[in-house]
N, CA, C and O atoms as a GROMACS GRO file, in nm:
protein
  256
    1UNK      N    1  16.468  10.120  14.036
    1UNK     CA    2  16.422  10.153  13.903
    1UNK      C    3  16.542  10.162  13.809
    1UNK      O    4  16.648  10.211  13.850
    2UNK      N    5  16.528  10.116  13.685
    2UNK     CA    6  16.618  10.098  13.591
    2UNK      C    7  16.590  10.225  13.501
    2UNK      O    8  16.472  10.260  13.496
    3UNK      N    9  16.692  10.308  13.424
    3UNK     CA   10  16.667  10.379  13.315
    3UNK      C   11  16.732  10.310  13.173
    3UNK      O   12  16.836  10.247  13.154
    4UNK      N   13  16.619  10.353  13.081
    4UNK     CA   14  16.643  10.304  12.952
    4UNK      C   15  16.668  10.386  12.812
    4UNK      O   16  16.596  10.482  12.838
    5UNK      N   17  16.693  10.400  12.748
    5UNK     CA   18  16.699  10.472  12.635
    5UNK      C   19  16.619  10.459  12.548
    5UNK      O   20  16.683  10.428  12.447
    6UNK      N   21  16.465  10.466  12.516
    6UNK     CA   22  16.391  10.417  12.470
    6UNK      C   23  16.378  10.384  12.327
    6UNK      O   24  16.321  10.285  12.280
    7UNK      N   25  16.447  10.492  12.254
    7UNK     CA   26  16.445  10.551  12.128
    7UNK      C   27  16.550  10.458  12.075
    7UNK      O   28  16.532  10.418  11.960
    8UNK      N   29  16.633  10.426  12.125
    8UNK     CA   30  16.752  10.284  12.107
    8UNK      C   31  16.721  10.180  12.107
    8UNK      O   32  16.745  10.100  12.017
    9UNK      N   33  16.662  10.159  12.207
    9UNK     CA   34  16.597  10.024  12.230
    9UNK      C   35  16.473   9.973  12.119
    9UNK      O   36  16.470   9.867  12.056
   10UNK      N   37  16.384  10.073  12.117
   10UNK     CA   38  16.293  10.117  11.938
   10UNK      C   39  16.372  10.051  11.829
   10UNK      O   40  16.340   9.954  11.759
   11UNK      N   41  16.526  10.152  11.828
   11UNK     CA   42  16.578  10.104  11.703
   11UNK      C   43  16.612   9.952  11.647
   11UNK      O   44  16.586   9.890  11.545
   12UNK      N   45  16.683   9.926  11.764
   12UNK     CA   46  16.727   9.790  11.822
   12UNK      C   47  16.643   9.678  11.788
   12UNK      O   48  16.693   9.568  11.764
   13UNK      N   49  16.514   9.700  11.782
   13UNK     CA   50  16.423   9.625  11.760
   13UNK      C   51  16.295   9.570  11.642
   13UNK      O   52  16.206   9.488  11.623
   14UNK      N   53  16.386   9.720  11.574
   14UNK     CA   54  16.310   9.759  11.409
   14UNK      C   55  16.283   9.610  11.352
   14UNK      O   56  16.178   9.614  11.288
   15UNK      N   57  16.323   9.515  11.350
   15UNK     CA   58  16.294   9.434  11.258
   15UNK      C   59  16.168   9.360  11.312
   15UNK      O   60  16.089   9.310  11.232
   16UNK      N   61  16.154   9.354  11.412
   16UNK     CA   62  15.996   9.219  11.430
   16UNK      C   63  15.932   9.364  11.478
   16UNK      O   64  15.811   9.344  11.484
   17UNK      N   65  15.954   9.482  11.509
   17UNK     CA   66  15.856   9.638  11.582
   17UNK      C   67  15.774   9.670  11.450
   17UNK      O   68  15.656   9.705  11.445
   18UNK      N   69  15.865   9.651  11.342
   18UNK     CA   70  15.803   9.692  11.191
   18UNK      C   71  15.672   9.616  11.174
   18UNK      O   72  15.559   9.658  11.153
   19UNK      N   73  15.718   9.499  11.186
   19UNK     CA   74  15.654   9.394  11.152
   19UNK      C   75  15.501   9.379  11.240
   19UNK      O   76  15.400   9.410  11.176
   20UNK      N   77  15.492   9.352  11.321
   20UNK     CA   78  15.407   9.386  11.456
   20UNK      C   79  15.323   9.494  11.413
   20UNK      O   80  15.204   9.475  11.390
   21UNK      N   81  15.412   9.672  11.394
   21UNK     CA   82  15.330   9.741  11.366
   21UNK      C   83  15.262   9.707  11.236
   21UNK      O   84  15.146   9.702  11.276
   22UNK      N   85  15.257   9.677  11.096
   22UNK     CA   86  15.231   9.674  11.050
   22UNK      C   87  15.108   9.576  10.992
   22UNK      O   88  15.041   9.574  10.889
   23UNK      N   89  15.117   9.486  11.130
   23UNK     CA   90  15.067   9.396  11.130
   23UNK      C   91  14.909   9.413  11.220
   23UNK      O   92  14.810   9.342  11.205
   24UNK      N   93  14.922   9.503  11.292
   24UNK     CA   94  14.831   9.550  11.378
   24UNK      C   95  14.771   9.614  11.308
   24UNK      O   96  14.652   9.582  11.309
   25UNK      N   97  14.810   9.744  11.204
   25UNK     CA   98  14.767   9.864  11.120
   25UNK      C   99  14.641   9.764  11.075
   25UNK      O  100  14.521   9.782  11.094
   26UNK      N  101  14.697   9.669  11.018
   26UNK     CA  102  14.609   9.607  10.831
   26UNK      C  103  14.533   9.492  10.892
   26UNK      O  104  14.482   9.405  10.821
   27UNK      N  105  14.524   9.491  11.054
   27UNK     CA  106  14.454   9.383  11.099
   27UNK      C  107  14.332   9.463  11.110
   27UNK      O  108  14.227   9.426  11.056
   28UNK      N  109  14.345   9.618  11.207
   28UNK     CA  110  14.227   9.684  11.275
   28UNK      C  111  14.190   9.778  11.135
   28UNK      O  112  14.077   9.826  11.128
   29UNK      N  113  14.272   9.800  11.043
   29UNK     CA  114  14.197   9.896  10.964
   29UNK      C  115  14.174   9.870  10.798
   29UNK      O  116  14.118   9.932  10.708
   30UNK      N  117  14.243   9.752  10.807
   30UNK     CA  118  14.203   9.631  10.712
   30UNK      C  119  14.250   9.716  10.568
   30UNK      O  120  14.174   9.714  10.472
   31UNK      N  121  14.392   9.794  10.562
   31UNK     CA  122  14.468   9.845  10.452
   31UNK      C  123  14.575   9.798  10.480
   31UNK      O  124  14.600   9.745  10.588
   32UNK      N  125  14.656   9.810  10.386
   32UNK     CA  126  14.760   9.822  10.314
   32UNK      C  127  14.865   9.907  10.350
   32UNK      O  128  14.843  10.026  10.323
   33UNK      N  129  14.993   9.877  10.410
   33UNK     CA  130  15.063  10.040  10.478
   33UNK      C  131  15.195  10.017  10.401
   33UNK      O  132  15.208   9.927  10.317
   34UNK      N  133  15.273  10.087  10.428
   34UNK     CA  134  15.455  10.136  10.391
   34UNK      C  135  15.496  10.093  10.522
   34UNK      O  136  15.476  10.164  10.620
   35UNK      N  137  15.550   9.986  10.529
   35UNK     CA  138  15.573   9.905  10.665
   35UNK      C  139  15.685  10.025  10.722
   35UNK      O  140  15.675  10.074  10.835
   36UNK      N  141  15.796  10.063  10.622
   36UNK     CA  142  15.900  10.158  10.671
   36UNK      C  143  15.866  10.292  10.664
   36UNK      O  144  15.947  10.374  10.709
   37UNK      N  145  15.777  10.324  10.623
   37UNK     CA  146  15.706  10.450  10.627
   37UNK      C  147  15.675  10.447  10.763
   37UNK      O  148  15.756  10.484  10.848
   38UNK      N  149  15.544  10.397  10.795
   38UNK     CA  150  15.465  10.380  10.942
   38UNK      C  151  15.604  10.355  11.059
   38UNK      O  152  15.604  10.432  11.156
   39UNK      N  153  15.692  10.274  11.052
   39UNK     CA  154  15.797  10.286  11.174
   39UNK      C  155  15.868  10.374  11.177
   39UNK      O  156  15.916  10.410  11.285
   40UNK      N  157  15.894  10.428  11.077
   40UNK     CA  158  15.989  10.603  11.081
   40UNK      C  159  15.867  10.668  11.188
   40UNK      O  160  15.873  10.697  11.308
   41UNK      N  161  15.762  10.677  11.095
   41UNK     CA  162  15.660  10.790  11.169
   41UNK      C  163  15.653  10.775  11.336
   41UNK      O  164  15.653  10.859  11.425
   42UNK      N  165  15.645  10.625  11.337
   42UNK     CA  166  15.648  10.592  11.484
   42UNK      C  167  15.749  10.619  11.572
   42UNK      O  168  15.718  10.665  11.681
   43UNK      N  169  15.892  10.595  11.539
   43UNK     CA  170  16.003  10.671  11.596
   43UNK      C  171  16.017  10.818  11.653
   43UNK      O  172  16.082  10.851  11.752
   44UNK      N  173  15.932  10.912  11.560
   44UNK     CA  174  15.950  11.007  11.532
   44UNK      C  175  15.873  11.060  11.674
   44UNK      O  176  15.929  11.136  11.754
   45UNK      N  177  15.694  10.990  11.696
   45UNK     CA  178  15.661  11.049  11.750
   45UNK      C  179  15.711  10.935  11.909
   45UNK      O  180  15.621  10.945  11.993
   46UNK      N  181  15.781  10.876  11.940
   46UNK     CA  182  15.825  10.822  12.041
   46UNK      C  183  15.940  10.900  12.050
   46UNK      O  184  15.987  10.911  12.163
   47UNK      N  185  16.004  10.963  11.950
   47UNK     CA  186  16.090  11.090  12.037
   47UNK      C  187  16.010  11.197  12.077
   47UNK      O  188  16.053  11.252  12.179
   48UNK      N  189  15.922  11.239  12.037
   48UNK     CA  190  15.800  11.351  12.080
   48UNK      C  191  15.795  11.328  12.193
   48UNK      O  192  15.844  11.402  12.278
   49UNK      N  193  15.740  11.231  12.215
   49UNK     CA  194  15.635  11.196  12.323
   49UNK      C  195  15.678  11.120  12.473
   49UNK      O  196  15.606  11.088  12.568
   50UNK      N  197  15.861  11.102  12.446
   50UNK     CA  198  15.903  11.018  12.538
   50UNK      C  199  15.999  11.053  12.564
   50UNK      O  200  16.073  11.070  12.467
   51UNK      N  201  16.069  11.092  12.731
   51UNK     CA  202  16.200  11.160  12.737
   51UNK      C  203  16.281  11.031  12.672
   51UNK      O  204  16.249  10.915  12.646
   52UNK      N  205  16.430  11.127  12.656
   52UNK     CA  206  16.546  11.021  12.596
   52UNK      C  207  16.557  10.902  12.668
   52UNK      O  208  16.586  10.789  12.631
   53UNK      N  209  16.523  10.959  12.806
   53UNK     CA  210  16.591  10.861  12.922
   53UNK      C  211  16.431  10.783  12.976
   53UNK      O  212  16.351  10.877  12.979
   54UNK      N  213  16.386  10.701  13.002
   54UNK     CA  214  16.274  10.647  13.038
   54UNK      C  215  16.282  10.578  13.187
   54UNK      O  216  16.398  10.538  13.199
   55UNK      N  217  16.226  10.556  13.275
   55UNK     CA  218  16.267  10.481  13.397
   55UNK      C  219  16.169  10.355  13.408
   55UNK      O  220  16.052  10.382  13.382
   56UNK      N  221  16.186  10.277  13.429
   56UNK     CA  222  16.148  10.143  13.382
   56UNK      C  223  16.183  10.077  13.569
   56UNK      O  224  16.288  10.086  13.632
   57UNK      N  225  16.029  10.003  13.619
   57UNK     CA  226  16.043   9.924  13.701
   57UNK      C  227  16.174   9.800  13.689
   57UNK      O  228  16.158   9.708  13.608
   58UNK      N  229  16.294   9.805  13.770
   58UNK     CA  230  16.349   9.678  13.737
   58UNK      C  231  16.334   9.552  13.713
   58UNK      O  232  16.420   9.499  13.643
   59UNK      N  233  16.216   9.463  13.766
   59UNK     CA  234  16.182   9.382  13.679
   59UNK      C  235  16.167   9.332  13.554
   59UNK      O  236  16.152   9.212  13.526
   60UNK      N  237  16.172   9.442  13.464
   60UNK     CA  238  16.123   9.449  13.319
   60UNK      C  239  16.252   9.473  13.258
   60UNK      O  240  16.260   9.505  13.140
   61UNK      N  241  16.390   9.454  13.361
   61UNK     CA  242  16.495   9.491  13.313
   61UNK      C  243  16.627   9.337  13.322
   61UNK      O  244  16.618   9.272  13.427
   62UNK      N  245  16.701   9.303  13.253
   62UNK     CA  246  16.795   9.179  13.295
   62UNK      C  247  16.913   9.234  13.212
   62UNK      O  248  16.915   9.271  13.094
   63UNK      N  249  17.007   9.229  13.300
   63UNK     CA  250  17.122   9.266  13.272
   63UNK      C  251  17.207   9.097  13.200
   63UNK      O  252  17.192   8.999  13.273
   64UNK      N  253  17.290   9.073  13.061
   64UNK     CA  254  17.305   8.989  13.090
   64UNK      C  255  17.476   8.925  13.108
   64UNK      O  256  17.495   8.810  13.147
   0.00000   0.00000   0.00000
């Protein structure tokens, strides 16, 4: 098992994660969002809700 930093990896990825989320929001609830509003919020509660450290099957992991 691999450990990950999840909340990094989140950040790391803000630019198409924004996008995605925001894209999902205004698909299922058919509004209008604060694309950087909604990914702060989401950060926020993925530090809540997720230790710092995450353990991740190695498969899902490539060192490169």
């Amino acid at each position: 098992m691999a450990r990950v930093k999840i909340e990094q990896i989140i950040e790391h990825l803000d630019y198409g994660m924004k996008r995605a989320l925001e894209d999902a929001i205004e698909h299922v609830l058919r509004v209008q969002i604060d694309r950087n509003q909604l990914y702060r919020e989401f950060c926020r509660a993925v530090g809540r809700k997720c230790s710092t450290w995450e353990t991740v099957p190695d498969q899902y992991v490539e060192v490169s």
